[in-house]
C-alpha positions in Angstrom: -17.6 -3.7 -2.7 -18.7 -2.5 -6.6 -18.5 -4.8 -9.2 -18.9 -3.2 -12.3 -19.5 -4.7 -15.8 -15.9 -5.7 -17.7 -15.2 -4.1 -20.9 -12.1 -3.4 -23.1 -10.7 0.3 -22.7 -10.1 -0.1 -26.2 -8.2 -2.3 -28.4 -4.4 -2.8 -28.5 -2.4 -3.7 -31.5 -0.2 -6.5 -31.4 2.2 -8.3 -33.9 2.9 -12.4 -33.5 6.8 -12.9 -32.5 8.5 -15.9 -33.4 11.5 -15.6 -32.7 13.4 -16.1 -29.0 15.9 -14.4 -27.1 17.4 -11.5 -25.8 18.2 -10.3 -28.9 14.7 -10.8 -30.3 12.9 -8.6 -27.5 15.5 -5.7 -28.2 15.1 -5.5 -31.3 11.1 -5.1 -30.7 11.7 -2.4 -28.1 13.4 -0.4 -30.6 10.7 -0.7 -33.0 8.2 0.8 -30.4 6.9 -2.5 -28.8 6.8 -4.5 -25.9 7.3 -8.2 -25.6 4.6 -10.4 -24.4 2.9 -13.7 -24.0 -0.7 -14.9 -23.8 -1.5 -18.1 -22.0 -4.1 -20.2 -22.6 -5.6 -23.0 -20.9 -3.9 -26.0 -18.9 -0.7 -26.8 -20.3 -1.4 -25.0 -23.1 2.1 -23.2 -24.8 1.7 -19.5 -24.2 1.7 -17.4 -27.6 4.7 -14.5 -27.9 3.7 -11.6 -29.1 4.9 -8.0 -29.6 2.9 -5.6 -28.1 2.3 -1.3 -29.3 3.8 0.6 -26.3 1.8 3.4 -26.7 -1.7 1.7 -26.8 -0.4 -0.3 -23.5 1.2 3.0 -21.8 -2.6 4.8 -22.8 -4.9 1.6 -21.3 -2.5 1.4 -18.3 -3.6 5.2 -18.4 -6.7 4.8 -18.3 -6.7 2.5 -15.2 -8.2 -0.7 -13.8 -5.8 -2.6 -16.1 -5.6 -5.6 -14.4 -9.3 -5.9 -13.5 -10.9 -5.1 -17.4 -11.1 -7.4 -20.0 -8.7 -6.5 -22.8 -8.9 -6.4 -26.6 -5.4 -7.4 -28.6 -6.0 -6.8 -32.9 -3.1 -9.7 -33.3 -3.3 -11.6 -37.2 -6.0 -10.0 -38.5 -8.1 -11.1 -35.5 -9.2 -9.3 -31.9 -8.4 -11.9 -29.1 -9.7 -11.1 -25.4 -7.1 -11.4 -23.1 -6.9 -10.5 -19.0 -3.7 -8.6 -17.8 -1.3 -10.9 -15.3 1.7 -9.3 -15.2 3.6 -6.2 -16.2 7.9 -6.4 -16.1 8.7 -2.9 -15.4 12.3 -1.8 -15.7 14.4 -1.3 -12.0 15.1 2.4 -13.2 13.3 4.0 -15.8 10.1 1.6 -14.9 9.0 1.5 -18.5 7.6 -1.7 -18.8 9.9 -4.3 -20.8 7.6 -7.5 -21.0 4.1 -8.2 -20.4 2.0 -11.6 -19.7 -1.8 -12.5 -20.6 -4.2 -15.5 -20.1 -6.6 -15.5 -23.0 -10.4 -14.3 -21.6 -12.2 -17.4 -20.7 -15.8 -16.4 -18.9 -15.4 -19.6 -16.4 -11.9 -19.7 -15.6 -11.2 -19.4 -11.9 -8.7 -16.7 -11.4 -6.8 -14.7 -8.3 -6.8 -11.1 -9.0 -5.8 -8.3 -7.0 -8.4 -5.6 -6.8 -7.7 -1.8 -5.5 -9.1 -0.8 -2.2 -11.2 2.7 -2.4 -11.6 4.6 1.1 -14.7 6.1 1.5 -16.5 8.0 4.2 -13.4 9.6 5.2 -15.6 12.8 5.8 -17.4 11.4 8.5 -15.2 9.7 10.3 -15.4 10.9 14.0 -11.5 9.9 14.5 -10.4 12.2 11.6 -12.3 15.2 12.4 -10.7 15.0 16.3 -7.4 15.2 14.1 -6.7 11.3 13.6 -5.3 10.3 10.1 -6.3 7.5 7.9 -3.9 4.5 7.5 -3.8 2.0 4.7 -2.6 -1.3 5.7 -3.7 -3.1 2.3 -3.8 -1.1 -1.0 -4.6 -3.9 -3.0 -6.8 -7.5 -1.6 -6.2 -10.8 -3.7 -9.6 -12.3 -4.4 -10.7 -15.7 -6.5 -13.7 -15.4 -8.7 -14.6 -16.2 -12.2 -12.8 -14.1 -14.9 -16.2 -12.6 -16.1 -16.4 -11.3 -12.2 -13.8 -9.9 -11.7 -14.4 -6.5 -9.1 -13.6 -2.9 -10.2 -12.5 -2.5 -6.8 -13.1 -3.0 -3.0 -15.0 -0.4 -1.2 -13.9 0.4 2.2 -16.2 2.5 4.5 -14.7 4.2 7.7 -17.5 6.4 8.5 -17.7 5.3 11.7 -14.2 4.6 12.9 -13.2 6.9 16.1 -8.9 7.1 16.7 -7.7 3.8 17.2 -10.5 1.9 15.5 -9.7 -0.6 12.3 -11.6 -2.5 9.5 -10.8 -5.7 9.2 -11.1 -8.2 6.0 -14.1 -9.9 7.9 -16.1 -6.6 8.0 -16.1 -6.4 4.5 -18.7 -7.9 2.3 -17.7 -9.8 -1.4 -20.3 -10.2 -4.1 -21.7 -13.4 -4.9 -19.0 -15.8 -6.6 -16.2 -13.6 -5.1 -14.2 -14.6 -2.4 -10.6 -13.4 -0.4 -7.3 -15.3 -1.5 -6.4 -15.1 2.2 -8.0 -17.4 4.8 -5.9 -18.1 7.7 -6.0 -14.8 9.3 -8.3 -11.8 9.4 -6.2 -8.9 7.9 -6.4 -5.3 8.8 -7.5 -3.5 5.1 -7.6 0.4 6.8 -7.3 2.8 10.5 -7.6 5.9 12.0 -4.4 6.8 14.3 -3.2 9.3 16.1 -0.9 11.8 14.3 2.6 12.2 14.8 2.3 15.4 16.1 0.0 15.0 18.8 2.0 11.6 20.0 5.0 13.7 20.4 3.4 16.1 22.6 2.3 13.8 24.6 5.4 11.6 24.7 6.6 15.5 26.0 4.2 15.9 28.7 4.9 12.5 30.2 8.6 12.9 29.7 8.5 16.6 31.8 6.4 14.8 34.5 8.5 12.2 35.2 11.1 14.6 35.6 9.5 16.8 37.7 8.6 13.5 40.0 12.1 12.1 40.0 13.9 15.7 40.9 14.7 16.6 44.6 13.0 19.1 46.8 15.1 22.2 47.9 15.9 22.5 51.5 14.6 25.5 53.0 18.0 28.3 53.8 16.3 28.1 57.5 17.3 24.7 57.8 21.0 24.9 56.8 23.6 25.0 59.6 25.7 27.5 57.2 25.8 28.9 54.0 28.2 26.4 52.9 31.6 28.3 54.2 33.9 26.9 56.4 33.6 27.2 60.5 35.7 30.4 61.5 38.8 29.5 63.6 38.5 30.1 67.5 40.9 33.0 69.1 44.0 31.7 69.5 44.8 31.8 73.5 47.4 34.4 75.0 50.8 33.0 75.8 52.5 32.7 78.6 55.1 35.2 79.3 58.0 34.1 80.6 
């Protein structure tokens, strides 16, 4: 697994937005920006905002949005914030609202972190034809917000068709550890492909058929060739 330092992809403007409501968060949208809030510590009342959809549809972008600290130029002022959540829209998938926690080094968070496959090249199951499956995508850690992974790195070098990598197998940094304890997931495997399943679904299917059909019995063996017994001569009658 890579930890890599966390810096802002750049920063983002924002505008402070008083105001509530339905109403309110249209009326941003059509002015080019996405609603928002940034929460801060405790019980501490999150902050509205209004955030520039262009500078968040260019840092989403960029990538590793949820996992970089972020910079927000809101009042005059650039306040660190970390990513939570992203609203997205059920068809256009624009995003419509957007939540932050204000960047505090110590604060215990659970992030999830994109799994990267590597040593796919190697791997003796997909060069006999096996293809890689990706159970988990994404793993849920808890770590400090100022170590928060890049990403998880997965090697399957050495799995063979049929072989997995479980959450166990893989090792955390210092300080970092899995959100899920009660069972030992299954991250990544190497299967068969569909193809070569069906053929030999097909193979054991024609066997079986060939096992379960009846032998012929030899035209040697047959008492007739299926017709009918011909009729004995009828006898003479007497005359009279």
């Amino acid at each position: 697994m890579n930890s890599r330092p966390h810096v802002a992809h750049h920063v983002m403007n924002a505008i402070a937005k008083p105001a509530q409501g339905k109403g309110a968060a249209r009326a941003l949208r059509r002015a080019g920006m996405i609603p928002g809030i940034i929460y801060g510590k405790g019980n501490e009342a999150g902050e509205t905002i209004g955030l520039n959809a262009q500078d968040l549809a260019k840092a989403l972008r960029i990538g590793h949005f949820f996992t970089n600290t972020q910079e927000l130029s809101l009042n005059g002022k650039t306040v660190k914030v970390i990513a939570r959540d992203i609203q997205r829209h059920p068809v256009t998938d624009t995003p419509i609202h957007i939540d932050f926690i204000r960047f505090d080094p110590s604060r215990i968070m659970n992030v999830n972190v994109t799994v990267n496959i590597v040593g796919a090249d190697k791997s003796p199951g997909i060069k006999q034809g096996g293809v890689l499956q990706l159970v988990e995508a994404e793993r849920e850690v808890v770590c400090r917000a100022d170590s928060i992974p890049q990403e998880i790195i997965v090697d399957i070098s050495a799995l063979d068709i049929g072989d997995s990598v479980h959450l166990s197998e893989i090792t955390l940094p210092e300080g970092v550890k899995s959100a899920v304890t009660d069972r030992d997931l299954t991250i990544a495997s190497v299967v068969s492909t569909r193809t070569s399943k069906m053929e030999e679904d097909e193979a054991a299917d024609a066997a079986a058929a060939a096992a379960a059909t009846p032998a012929a019995v030899p035209a040697s063996s047959q008492k007739n060739d299926g017709k009918a017994p011909e009729a004995a001569p009828a006898k003479d009658a007497k005359k009279k």
